[in-house]
C-alpha positions as CSV (number, residue, x, y, z in Angstrom):
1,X,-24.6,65.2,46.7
2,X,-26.8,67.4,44.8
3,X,-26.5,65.8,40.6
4,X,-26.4,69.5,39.5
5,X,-23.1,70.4,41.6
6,X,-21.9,67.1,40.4
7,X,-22.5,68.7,36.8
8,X,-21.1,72.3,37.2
9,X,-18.0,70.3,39.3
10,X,-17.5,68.2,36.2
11,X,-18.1,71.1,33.7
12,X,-15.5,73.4,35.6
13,X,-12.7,70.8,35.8
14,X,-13.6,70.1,32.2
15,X,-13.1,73.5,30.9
16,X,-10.1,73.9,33.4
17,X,-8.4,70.8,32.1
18,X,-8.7,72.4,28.4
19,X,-6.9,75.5,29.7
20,X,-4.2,73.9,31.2
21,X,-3.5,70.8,28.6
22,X,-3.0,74.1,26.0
23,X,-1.2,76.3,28.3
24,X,2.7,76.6,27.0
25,X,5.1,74.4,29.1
26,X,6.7,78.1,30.5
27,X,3.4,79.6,31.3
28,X,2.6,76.7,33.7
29,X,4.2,78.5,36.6
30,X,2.3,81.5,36.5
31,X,-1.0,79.9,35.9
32,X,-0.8,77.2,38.5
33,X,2.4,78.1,40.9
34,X,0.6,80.7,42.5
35,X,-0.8,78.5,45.4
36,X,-3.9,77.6,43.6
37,X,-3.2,74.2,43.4
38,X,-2.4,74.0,47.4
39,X,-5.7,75.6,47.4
40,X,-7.3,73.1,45.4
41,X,-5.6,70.2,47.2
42,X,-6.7,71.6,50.7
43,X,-10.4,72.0,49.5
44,X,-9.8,68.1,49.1
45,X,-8.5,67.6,52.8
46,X,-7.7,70.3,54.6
47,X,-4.2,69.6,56.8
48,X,-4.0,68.5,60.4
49,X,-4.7,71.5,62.3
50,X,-5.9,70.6,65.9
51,X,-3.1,69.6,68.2
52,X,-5.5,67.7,70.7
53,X,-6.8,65.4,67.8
54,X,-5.0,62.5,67.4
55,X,-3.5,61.3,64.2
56,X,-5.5,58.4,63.8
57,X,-8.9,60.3,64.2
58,X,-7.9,62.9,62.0
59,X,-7.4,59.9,59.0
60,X,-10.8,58.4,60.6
61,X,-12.7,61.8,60.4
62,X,-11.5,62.4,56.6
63,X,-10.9,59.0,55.5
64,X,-12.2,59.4,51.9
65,X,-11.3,62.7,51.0
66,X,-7.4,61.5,52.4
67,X,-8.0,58.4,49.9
68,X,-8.3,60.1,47.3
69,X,-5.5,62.2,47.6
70,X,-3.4,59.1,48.5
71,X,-4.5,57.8,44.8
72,X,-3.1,61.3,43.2
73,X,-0.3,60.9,44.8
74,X,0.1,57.2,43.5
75,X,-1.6,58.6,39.8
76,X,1.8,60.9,39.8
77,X,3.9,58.4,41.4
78,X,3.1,55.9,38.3
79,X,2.8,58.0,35.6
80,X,5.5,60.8,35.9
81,X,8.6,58.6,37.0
82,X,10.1,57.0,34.2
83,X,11.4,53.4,34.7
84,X,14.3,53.1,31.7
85,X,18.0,51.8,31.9
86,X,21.1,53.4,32.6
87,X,24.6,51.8,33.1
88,X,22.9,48.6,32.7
89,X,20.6,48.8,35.4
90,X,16.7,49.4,35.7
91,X,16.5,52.8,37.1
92,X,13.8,55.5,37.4
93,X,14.4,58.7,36.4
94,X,11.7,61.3,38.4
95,X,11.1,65.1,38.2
96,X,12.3,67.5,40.6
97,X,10.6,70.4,42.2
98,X,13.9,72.3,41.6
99,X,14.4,73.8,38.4
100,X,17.7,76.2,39.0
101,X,18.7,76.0,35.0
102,X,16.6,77.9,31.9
103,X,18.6,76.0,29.6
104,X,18.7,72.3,31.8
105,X,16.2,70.2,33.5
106,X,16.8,68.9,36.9
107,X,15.5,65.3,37.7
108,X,16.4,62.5,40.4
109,X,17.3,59.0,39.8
110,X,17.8,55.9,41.2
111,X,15.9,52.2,42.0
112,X,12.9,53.9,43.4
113,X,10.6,56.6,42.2
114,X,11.1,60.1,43.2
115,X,14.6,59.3,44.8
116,X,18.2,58.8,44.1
117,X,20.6,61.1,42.5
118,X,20.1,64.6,42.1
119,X,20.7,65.2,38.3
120,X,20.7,67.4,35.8
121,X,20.4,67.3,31.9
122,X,22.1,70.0,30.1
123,X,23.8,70.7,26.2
124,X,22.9,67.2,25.9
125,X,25.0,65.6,29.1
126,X,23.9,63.8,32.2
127,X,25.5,64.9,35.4
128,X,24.8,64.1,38.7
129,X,24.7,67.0,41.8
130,X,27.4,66.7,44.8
131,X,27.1,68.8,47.9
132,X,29.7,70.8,48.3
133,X,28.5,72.7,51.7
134,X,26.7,71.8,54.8
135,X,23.0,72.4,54.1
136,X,21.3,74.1,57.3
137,X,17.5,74.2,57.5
138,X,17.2,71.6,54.7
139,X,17.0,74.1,52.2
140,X,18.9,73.2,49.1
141,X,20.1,76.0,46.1
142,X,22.1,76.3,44.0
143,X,25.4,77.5,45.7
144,X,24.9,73.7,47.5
145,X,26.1,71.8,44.6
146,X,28.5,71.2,42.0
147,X,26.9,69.2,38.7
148,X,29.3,67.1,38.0
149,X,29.4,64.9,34.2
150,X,29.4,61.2,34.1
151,X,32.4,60.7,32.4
152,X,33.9,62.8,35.2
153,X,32.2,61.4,37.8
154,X,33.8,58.0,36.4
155,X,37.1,59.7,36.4
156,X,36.9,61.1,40.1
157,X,35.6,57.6,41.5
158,X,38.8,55.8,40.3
159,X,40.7,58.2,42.0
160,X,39.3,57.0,45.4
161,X,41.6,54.2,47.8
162,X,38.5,51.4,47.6
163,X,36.4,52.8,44.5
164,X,34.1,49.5,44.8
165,X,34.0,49.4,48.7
166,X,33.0,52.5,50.3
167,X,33.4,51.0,53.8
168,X,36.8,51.8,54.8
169,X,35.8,55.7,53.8
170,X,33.4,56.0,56.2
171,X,36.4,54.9,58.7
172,X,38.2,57.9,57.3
173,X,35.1,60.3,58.1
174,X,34.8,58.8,61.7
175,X,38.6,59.6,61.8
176,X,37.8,63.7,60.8
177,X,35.0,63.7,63.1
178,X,37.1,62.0,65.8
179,X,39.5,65.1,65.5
180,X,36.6,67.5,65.6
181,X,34.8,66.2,68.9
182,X,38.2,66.5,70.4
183,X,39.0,69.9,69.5
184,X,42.3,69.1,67.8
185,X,43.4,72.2,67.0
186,X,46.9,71.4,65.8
187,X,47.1,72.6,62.4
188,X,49.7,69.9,61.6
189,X,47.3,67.0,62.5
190,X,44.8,68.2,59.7
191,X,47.6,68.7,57.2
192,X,48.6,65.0,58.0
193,X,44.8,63.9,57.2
194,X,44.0,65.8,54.3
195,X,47.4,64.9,52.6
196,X,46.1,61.3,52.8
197,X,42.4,61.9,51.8
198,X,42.4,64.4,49.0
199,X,38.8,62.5,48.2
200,X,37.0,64.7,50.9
201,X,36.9,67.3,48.5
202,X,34.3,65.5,46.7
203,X,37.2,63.3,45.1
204,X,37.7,66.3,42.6
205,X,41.3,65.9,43.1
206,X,43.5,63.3,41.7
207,X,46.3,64.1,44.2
208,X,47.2,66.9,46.5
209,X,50.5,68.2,47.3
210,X,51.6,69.8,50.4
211,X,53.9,72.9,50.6
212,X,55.1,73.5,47.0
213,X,56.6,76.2,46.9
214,X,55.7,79.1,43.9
215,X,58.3,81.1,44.6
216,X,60.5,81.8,48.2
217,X,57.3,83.6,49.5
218,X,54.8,81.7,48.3
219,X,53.9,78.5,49.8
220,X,50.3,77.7,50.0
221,X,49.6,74.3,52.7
222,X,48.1,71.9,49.0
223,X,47.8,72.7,45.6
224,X,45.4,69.8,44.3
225,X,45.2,68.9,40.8
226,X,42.1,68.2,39.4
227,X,40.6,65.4,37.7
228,X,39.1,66.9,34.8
229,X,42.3,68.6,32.8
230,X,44.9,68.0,35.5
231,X,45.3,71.9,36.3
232,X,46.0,72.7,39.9
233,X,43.9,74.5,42.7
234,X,45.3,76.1,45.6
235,X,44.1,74.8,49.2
236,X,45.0,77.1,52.4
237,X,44.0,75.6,55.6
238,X,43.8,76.8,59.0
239,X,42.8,74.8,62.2
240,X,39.2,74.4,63.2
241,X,39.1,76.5,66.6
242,X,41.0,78.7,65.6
243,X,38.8,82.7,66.5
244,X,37.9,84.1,62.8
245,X,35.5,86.5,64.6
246,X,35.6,89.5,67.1
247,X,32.6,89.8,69.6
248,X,31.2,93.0,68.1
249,X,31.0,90.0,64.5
250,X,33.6,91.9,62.5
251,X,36.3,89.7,61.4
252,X,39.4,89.2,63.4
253,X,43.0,89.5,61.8
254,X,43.5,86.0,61.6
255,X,40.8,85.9,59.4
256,X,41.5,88.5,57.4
257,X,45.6,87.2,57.2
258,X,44.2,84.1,56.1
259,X,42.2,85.4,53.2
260,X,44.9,88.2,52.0
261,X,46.8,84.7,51.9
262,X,44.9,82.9,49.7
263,X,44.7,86.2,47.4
264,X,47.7,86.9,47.0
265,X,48.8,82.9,46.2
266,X,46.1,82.7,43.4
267,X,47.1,85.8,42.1
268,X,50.3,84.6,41.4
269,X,49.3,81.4,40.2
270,X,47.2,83.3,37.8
271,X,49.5,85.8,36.6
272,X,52.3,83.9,36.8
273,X,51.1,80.6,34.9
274,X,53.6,80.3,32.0
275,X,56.5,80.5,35.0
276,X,55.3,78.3,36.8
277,X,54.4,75.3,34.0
278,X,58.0,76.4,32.5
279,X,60.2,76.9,35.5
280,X,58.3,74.3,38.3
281,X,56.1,71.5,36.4
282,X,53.3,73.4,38.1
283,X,49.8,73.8,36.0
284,X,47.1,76.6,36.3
285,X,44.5,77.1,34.1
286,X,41.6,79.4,36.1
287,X,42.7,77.9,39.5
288,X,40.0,78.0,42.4
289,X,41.1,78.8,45.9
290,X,39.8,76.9,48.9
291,X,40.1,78.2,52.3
292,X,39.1,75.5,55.2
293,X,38.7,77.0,58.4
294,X,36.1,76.7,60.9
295,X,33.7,74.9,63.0
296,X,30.2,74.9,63.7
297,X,30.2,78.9,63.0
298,X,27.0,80.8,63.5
299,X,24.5,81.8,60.8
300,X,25.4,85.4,61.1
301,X,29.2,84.5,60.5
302,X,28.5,82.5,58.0
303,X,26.2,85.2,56.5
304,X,29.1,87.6,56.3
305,X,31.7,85.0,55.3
306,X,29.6,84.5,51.9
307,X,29.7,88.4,51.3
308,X,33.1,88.5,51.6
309,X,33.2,85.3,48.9
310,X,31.2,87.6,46.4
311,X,33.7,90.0,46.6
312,X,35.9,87.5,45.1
313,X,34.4,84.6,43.8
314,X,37.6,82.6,43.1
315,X,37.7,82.5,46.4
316,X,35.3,79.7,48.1
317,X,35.7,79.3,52.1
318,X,34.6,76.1,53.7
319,X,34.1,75.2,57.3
320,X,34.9,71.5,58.3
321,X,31.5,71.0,58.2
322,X,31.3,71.5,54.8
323,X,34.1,69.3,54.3
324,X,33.0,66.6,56.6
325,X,29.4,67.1,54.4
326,X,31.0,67.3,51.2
327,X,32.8,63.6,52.4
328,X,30.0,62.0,53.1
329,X,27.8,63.0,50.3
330,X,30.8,61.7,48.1
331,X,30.8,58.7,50.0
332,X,26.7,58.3,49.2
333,X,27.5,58.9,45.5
334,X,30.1,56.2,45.9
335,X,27.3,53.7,47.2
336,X,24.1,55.2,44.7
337,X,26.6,55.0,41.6
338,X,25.7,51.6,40.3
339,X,22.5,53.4,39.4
């Protein structure tokens, strides 16, 4: 290599590394998330490209310029997740590419670097991400999960029928799944299984009761109460198969009978929550709705089932998939918790 492209290289990193290391932490972004880093990285190695070259002659043919991105990789690897303690154990505690919060800062953790828990510090508290939908595509935002606080977390865990073995829960997954493959479509059979698993909805629930009524024309299939302040949700559940869609994608009047429903029961709940503590035992404070219906429904009718949930955002709809992900992603939690 020429010694005087060595020099201007060294002299433009130089001068680049002063502008960054005195750039404000918000500015960052605009000064280096504008693909000039990819840029910089691919002027290193550029990626795979040729489909006819094997992968062990494209590491051959760029063997030191791949090295030394392998050692940046292991530079960030080493000095940007932080080995500490938590609960006792040696954990790391990484950054995330996903930064959803102004006012929090989203990290993974867990007994290796760069993996574990999604969590997120914010006001001062720890809390840990569960997914509460089925994530298509692999992308994850925000809408995917609820943040949920350690002392809560704690809470919901001891709620669960084998909080230190999660073994027998994945039986009870296998069970819902089971159902599913075999298009069980009885209504009744899924109000048995959820009356005995209330931890499927990411063990939010410290019980769930079927068919109380609010009043002689109000009857809503659970009401759950919740861990954190023991106020009660509303749960409305209709069998998996059952048609939610016309073939011109409009919704079809079991849909819509289903979600004028769930309306009307947490409008009452709401309106009516000093009758209902006074008359029936029955606790709302800002109840949630959730309406399970569903399976395996296309991106389009999905699309339009999460426009009709901004129209009322006390209202959240889940397929059983998102149940069936939101069970096993409590079920992971359950085994990554010791960390």
């Amino acid at each position: 290599m020429n010694p005087e492209d060595k020099q201007r290289l060294d002299q433009l990193i130089t001068d680049a590394s002063d502008i960054i290391s005195c750039t404000n932490d918000a500015d960052i972004p605009y000064l280096l998330g504008d693909g000039i880093l990819q840029h910089f990285l691919e002027a290193i190695a550029k990626p795979k490209s040729n489909r006819n070259q094997s992968i062990y002659d494209y590491l051959l043919e760029n063997k030191r310029r791949l090295q030394l991105l392998a050692g940046i990789r292991l530079l960030i690897q080493r000095k940007y997740s932080i080995k500490g303690k938590a609960g006792g154990q040696d954990v790391f505690v990484s950054p995330s590419e996903h930064q959803w919060f102004d006012d929090g800062v989203m990290f993974f953790q867990g007994e290796e670097r760069f993996a574990g828990l999604f969590g997120l510090y914010q006001g001062g508290r720890v809390k840990f991400g569960i997914v509460k939908r089925e994530i298509r595509g692999g992308k994850v935002g925000p809408d995917d999960l609820e943040f949920v606080d350690i002392d809560d977390m704690d809470e919901r865990l001891r709620q669960l029928p084998e909080p230190k073995d999660p073994t027998p829960l994945d039986a009870k997954i296998n069970q819902l799944e089971q159902m599913l493959a075999q298009h069980e479509n009885e209504e009744a059979e899924y109000q048995r299984y959820f009356t005995n698993n209330a931890w499927v909805f990411g063990a939010q629930y410290k019980q769930i009761d079927s068919h109380l009524n609010l009043d002689d024309k109000r009857i809503p299939d659970f009401t759950g109460v919740r861990v954190k302040d023991s106020a009660r949700d509303i749960i409305e559940i209709k069998p998996p198969y059952l048609p939610l869609f016309s073939s011109t994608g409009s919704f079809r009047a079991e849909f819509n009978n289903a979600w004028n429903k769930a309306e009307r029961y947490l409008d009452f709940a709401q309106t009516e929550a000093d009758y209902l503590k006074r008359q029936k035992g029955l606790f709302f404070d800002n109840p949630r709705c959730y309406l399970v219906a569903g399976f395996n429904l296309a991106e389009p009718f999905l699309k339009e089932i999460k426009r009709k949930e901004r129209m009322n955002p006390l209202i959240t709809f889940l397929t059983y998939n998102d149940v069936l992900a939101m069970a096993r992603n409590t079920v992971l939690f359950v085994k990554s918790w010791k960390v």
